[in-house]
C-alpha positions as CSV (number, residue, x, y, z in Angstrom):
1,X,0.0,0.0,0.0
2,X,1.8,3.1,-1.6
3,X,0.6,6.6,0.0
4,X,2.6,9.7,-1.6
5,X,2.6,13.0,0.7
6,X,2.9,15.9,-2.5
7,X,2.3,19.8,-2.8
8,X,2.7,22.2,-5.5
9,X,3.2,24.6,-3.0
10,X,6.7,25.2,-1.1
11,X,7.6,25.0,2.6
12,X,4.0,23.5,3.8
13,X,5.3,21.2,5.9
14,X,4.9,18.1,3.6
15,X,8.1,16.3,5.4
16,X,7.1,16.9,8.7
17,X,3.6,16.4,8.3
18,X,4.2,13.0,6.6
19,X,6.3,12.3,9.8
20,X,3.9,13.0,12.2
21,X,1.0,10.8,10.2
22,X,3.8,8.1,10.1
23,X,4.6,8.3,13.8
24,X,1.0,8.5,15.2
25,X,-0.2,5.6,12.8
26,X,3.0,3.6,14.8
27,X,1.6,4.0,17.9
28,X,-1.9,4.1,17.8
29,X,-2.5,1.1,15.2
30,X,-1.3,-2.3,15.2
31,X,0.1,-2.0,11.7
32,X,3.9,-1.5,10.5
33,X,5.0,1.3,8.7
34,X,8.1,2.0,6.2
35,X,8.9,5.4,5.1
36,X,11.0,7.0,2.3
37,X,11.6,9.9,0.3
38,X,11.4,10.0,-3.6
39,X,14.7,12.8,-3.5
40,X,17.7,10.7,-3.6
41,X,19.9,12.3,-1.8
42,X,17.5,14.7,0.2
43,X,18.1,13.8,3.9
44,X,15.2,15.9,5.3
45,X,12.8,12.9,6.5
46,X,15.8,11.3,8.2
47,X,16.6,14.6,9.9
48,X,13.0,14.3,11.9
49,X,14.4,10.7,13.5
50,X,17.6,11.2,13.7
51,X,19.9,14.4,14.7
52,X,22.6,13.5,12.6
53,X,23.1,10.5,9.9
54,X,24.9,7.9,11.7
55,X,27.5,6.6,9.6
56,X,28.1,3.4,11.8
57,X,32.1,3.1,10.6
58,X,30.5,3.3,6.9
59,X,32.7,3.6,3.8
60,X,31.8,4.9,0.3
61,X,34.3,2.5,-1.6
62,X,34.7,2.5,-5.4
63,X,36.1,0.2,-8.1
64,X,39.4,0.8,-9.1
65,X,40.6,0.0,-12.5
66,X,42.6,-2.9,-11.2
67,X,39.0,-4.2,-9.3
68,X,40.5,-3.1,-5.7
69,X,38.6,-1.6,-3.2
70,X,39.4,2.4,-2.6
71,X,37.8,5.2,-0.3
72,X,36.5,7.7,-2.8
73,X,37.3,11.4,-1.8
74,X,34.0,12.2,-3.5
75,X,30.8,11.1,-5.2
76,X,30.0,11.0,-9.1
77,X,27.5,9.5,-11.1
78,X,27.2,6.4,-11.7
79,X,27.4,6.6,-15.0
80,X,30.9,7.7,-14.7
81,X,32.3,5.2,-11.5
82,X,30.5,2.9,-9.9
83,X,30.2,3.5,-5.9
84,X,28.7,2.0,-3.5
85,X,28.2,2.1,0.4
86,X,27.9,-1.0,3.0
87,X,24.9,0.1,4.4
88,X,21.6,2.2,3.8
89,X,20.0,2.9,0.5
90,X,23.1,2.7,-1.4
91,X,23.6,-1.1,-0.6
92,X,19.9,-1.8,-1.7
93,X,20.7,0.1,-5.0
94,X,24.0,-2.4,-5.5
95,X,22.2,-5.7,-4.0
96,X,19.2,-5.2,-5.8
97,X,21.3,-4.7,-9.3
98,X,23.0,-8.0,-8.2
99,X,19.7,-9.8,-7.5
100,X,19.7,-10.6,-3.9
101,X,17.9,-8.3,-2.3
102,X,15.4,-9.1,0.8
103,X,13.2,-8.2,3.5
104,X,15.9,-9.0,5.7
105,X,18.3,-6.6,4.1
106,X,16.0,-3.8,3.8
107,X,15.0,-4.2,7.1
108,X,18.9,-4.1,8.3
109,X,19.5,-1.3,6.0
110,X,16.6,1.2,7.5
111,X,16.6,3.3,10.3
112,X,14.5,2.2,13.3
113,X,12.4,4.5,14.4
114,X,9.9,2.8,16.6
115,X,11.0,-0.5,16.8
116,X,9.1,-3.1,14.6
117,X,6.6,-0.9,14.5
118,X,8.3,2.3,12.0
119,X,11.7,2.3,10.0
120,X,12.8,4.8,7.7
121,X,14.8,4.9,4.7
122,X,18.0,6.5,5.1
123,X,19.2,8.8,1.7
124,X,22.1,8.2,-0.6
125,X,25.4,9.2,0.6
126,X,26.3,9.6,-3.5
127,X,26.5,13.4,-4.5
128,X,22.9,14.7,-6.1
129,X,23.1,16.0,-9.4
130,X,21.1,17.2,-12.1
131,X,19.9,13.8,-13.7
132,X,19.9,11.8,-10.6
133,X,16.8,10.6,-11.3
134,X,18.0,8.8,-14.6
135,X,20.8,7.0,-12.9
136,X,21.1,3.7,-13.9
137,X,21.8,2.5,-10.4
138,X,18.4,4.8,-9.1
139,X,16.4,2.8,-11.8
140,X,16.4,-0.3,-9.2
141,X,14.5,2.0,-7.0
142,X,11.3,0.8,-8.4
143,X,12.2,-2.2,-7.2
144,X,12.8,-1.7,-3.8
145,X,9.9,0.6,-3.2
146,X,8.0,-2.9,-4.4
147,X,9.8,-4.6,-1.5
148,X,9.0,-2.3,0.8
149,X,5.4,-2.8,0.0
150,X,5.7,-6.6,0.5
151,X,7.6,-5.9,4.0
152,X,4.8,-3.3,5.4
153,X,1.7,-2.6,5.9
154,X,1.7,0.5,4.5
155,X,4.7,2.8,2.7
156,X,4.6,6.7,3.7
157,X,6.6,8.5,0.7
158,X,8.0,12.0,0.9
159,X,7.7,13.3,-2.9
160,X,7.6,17.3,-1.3
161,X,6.9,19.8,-4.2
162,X,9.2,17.4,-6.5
163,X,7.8,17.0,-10.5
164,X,10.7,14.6,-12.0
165,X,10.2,11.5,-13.2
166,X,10.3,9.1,-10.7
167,X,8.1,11.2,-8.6
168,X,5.4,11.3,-11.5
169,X,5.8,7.6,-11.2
170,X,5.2,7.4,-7.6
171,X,1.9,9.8,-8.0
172,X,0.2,7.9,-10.1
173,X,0.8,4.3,-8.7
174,X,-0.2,5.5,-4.8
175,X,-3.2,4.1,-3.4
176,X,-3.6,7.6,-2.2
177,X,-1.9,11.1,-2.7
178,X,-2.0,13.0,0.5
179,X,-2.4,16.9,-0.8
180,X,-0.6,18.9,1.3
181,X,-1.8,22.7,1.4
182,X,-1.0,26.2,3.4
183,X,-4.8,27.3,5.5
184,X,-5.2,30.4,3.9
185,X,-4.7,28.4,-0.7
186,X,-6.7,28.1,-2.9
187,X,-5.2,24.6,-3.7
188,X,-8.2,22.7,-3.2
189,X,-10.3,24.8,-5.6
190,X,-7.1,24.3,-8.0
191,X,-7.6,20.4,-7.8
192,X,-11.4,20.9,-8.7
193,X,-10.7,23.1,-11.3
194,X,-7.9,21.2,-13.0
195,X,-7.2,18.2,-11.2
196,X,-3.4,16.3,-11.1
197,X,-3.3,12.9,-12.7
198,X,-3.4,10.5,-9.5
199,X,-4.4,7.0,-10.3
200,X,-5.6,6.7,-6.7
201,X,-7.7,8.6,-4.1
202,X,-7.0,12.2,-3.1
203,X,-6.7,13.3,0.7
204,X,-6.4,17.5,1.7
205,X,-4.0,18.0,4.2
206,X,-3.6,21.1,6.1
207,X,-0.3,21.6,7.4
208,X,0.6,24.9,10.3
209,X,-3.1,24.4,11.3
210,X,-4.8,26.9,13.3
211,X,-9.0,26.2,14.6
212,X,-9.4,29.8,15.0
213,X,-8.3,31.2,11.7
214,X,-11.2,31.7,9.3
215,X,-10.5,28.7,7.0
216,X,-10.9,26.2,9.3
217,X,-12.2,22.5,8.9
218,X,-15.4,23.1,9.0
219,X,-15.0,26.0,7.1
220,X,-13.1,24.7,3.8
221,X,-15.8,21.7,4.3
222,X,-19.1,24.2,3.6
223,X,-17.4,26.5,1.1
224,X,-16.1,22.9,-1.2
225,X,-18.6,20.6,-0.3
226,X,-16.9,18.4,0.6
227,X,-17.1,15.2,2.8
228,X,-15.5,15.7,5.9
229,X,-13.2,12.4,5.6
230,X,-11.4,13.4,2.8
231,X,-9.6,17.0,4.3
232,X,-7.4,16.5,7.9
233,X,-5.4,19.0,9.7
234,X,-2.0,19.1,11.5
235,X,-2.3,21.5,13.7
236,X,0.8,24.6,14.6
237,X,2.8,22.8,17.6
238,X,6.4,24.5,18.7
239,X,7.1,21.6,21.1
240,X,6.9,19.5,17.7
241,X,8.6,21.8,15.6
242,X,11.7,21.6,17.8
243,X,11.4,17.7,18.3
244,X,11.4,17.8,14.6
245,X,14.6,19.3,14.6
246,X,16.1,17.9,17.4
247,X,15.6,14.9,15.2
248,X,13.4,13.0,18.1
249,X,9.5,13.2,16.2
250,X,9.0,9.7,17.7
251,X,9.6,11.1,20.9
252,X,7.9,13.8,20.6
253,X,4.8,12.2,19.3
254,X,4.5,9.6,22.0
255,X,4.4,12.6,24.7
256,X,1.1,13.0,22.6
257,X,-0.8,9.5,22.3
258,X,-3.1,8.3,25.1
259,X,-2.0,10.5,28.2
260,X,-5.2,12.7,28.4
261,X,-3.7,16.1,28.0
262,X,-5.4,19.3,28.3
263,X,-5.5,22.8,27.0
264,X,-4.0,23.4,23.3
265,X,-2.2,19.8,24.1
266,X,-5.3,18.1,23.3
267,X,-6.3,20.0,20.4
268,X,-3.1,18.5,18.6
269,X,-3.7,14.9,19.8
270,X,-7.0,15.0,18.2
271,X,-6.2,16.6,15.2
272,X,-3.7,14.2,14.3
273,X,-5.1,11.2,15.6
274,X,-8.2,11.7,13.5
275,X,-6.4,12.8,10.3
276,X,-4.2,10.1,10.5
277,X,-7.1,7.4,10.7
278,X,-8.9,9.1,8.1
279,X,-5.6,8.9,6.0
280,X,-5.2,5.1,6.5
281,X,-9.4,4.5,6.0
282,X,-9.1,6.4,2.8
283,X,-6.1,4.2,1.2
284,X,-7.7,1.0,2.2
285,X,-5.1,0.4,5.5
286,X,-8.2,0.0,7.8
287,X,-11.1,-1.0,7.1
């Protein structure tokens, strides 16, 4: 079960709210979760569950002429060199080229986040450039998207405001496209009016949500007609913000779940806990 967290619009909160979904749906539901980003080499999902990319003694190696083993001072593409790393997302790219990848591996090769319950997928450690996306080596990530769908219950993936190919891909083969959106857009009387090509279900998310601003739920519900289980909000939270960057969401989000908070507290515990089952209702996850 594929569901793709998208915007045409720029710093939403599209990462973090995908995050957040991913967390709570951990915690709350007896499911398991994998999550990944459709950038290669962009490192901001990580960043939320973990401070700093642990390296764990890794090496980027590449072949020499003579087939020897060197550390590389830098990164090219692949087209060039071959690289590879002996952990993460470069050693799926390599083991999947070679045929032997498994759930095993690609368990071993994610970052836990909540422990049998929530990994992530850590980015390349290769330099980005400008046809990343074509690189014969990121071809086999098709592929391990597919095992990742075998290995989960569901697959959360951060495609951001990106249009390239792959992410078209991605976009079109999701169960459901989460919609990401600023309050105060027009973006869901965009998507009326000329509507993206998903091949799945469509789900408005509103990310930096505030109740008491005029376009509320309830108000973007009346004035679009629309059913209430198809638009969720994640709600404006500081203490989340900076467990975000502290790189401990997890954390964070468990301070949230099932402790009977009060004040503003319980307004983002209900908020997310009801977006996020809508979310998993709405791409076929629950029932």
């Amino acid at each position: 079960m594929k569901i793709a967290f998208w915007s045409e619009q720029e710093k939403v909160g599209t990462t973090f709210n995908m995050a957040a979904i991913a967390c709570t749906a951990a915690l709350v539901y007896p499911i398991s979760i994998g999550v990944v980003s459709s950038g290669y080499c962009d490192g901001d999902l990580e960043k939320n569950f973990q401070k700093k990319r642990q390296s764990n003694g890794n090496t980027i190696m590449r072949r020499s002429s003579q087939a020897n083993l060197e550390p590389a001072d830098f990164l090219i593409a692949a087209e060039q060199q071959e690289y590879f790393s002996d952990k993460g997302l470069d050693c799926l790219l390599r083991k999947e080229q070679e045929g032997d990848l498994e759930e095993r591996l690609l368990r071993a090769n994610m970052h836990p986040v909540i422990e049998e319950k929530l990994y992530c997928m850590p980015s390349s450690q290769r330099q980005e450039y400008k046809w990343w996306y074509k690189d014969r080596l990121f071809a086999q990530m098709n592929r391990i998207v597919a095992m990742m769908e075998q290995t989960f219950d569901a697959v959360l993936i951060d495609c951001g405001t990106r249009k390239d190919d792959f992410t078209r891909n991605i976009l079109q083969e999701a169960d459901l496209c989460v919609l990401n959106m600023d309050q105060e857009a027009e973006l869901i009387g965009d998507y009326y009016r000329t509507p993206p090509i998903f091949r799945g279900k469509t789900f408005f998310l509103v990310g930096n949500y505030f109740k008491d601003e005029l376009y509320n739920r309830a108000n973007l519900q009346r004035l679009y007609r629309m059913d209430e289980a198809m638009l969720g909000a994640v709600p404006y939270n500081p203490q989340m913000q900076a467990a975000s960057t502290a790189g401990m969401m997890g954390i964070g989000i468990k301070k949230y779940i099932g402790h009977r908070l009060r004040g503003k507290n319980i307004d983002f515990e209900q908020e997310i806990t009801r977006t996020t089952r809508l979310i998993l209702k709405r791409a076929g996850v629950l029932e």
